[in-house]
C-alpha positions in Angstrom: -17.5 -88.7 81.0 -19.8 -89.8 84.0 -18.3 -92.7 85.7 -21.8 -93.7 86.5 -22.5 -94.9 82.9 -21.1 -98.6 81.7 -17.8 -98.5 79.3 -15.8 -100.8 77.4 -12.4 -99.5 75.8 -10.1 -101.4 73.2 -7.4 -100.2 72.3 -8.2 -96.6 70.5 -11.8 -97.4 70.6 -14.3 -97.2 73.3 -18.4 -98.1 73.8 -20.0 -96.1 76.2 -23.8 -96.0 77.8 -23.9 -92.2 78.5 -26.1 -90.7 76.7 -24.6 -87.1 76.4 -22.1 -88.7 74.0 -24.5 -89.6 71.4 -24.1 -87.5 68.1 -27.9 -87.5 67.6 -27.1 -86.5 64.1 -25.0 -89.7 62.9 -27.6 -92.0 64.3 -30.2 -90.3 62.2 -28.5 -90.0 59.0 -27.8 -93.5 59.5 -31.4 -95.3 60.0 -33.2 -92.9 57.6 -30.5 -93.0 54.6 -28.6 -96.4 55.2 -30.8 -98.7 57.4 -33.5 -100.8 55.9 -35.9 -100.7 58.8 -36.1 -97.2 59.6 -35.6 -95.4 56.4 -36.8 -91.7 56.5 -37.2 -91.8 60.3 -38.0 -88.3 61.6 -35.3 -86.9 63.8 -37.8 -86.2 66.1 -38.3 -89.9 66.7 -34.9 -91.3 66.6 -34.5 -88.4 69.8 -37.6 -90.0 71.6 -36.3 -93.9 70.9 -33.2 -93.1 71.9 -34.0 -90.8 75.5 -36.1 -93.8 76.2 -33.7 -96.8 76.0 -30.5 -98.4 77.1 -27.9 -96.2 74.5 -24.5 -98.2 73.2 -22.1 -96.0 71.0 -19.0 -97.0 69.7 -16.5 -93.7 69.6 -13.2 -94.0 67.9 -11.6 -90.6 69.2 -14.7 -89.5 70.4 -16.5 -89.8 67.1 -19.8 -92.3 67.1 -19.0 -94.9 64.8 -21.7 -97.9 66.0 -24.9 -98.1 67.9 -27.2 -100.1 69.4 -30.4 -99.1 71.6 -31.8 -102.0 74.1 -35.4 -101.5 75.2 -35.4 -103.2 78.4 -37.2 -103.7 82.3 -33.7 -104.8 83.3 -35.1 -107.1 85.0 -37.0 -109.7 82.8 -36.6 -108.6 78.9 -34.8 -106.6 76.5 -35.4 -106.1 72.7 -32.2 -104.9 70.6 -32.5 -102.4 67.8 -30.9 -100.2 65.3 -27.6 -101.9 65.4 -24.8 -100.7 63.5 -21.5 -99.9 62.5 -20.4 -97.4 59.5 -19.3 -98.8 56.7 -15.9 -97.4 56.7 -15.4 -99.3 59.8 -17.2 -102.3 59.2 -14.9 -105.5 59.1 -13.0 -104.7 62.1 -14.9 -106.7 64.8 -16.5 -103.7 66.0 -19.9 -105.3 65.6 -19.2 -108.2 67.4 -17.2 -106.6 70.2 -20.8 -104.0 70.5 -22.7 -107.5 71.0 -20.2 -108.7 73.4 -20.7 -105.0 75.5 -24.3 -105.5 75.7 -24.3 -109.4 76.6 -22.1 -107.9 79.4 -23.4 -105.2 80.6 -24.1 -105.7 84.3 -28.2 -104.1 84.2 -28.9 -106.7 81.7 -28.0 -110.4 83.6 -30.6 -112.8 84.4 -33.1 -111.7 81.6 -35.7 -114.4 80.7 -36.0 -113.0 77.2 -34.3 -111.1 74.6 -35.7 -110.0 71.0 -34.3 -108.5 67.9 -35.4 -108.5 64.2 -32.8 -108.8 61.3 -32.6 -109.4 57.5 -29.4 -110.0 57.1 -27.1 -110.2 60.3 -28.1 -113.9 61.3 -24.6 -114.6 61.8 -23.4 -112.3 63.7 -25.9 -112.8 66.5 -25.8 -116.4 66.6 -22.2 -116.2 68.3 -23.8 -114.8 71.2 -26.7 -117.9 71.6 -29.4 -115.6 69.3 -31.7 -118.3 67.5 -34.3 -118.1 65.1 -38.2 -117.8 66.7 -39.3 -121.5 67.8 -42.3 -122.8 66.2 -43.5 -122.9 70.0 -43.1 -119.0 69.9 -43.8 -118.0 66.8 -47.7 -119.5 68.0 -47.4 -117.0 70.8 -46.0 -113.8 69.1 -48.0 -111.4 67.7 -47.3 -108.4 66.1 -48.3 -104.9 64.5 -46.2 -103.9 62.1 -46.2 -100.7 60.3 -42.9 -100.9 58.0 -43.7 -97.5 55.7 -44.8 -95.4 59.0 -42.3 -92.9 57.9 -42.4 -93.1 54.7 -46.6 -92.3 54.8 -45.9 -89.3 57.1 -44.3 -87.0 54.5 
């Protein structure tokens, strides 16, 4: 493992930024089978989104069971995405530790702003000072959203 690359171990578990430790694989069959937001995701893409951003995996005996990918400047913003942990190790703090990680990790202190979208994992992300979108802000966001881009490209 290159020591250049941020890492967090606990116990038998460890989450690591390198990227050659990704199982590309897992991450796809993940988002296109069992996420809600990126369901039949080409693999193609997953590959672009993550050579292109900040990479967390969570390995338990060198086997990916979380991510996370940070879009970032690292200086002024960062949007989270594609969070997860398997199901078979859901329940275990994993999830929460992965949050922790990322609050920590030293290339992403003194942003102004941070962004993520979620349906269902309010909770989790309001232990780390995650909020929902201000009236003030939501008057200044705008959006494109395409949510069946990958489903339309079959």
């Amino acid at each position: 493992m290159n020591s250049n690359f941020y890492q967090q171990t606990k116990g038998e578990v460890f989450i690591s930024t390198d990227p050659s430790l990704i199982q590309v694989d897992v991450v796809h069959q993940y988002l296109t089978t069992e996420s809600y937001w990126a369901e039949k995701i080409p693999k193609a893409t997953v590959e672009k989104a993550i050579l292109n951003s900040l990479c967390f995996g969570v390995y338990q005996q060198h086997q990916l069971i979380g991510f996370a990918r940070v879009m970032t400047d690292k200086a002024t913003f960062a949007y989270v995405a594609d969070v997860f942990i398997l199901k078979s190790y859901q329940g275990k703090g994993y999830g929460k530790w992965l949050m922790e990680v990322i609050h920590a990790h030293p290339e992403l202190q003194g942003l102004r702003r941070w962004l993520l979208t979620t349906k269902d994992a309010h909770g989790l992300y309001e232990q780390f000072g995650w909020q929902p979108i201000s009236d003030d802000l939501r008057n200044r966001l705008m959006t494109i959203n395409k949510p069946n881009i990958y489903k339309d490209n079959l």
